[in-house]
C-alpha positions in Angstrom: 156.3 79.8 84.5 159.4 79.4 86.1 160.8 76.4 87.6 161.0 75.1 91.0 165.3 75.1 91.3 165.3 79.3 90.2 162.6 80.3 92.1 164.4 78.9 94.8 167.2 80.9 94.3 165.2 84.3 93.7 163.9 83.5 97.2 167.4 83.5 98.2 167.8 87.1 98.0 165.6 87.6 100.6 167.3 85.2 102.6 170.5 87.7 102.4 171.0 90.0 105.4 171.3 93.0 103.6 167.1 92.2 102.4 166.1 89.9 105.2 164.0 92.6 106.8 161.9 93.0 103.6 158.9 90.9 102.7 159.1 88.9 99.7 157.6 90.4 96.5 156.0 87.2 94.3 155.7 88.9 91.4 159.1 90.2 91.2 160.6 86.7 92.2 158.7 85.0 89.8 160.1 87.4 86.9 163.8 87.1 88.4 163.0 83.1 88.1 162.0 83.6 84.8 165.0 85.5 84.1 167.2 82.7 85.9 165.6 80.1 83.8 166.4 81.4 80.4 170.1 81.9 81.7 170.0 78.1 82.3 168.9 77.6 78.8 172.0 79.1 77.1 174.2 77.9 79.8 172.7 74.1 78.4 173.0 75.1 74.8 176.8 76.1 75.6 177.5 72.8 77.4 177.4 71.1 73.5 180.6 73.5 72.6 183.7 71.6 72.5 185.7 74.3 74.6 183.3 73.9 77.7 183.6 70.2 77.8 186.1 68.4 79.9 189.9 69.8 79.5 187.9 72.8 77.1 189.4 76.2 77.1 186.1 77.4 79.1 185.7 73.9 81.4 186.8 75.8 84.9 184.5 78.5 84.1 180.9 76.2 83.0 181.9 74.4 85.9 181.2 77.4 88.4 178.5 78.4 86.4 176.6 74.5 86.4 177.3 73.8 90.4 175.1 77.1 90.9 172.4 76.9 87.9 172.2 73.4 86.7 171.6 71.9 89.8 
């Protein structure tokens, strides 16, 4: 099952105007949740890597990523 925070953000892409006209599929947002959520998981396993902490070679980049994902 999915979580609340990337089921939130599969609903987003019908909140796009390029899909705002089509009706939301549940299934199919569920599985892009599911999808989300496992992205979050390795995103969270990076964070313990010295080169995505603070002043880390990848710190700008987990930044972008963790304002989107880990809210």
């Amino acid at each position: 099952m999915a979580t609340e925070h990337s089921l939130g953000i599969a609903a987003q892409a019908w909140c796009d105007p390029r899909t705002s006209n089509l009706v939301i599929e549940p299934a199919l947002a569920e599985v892009f949740a599911e999808i989300l959520d496992k992205y979050r998981e390795a995103i969270i396993w990076m964070s313990a890597s010295p080169s995505f902490r603070s002043g880390g070679e990848a710190f700008t980049g987990w930044l972008k990523i963790q304002e989107t994902l880990l809210k």
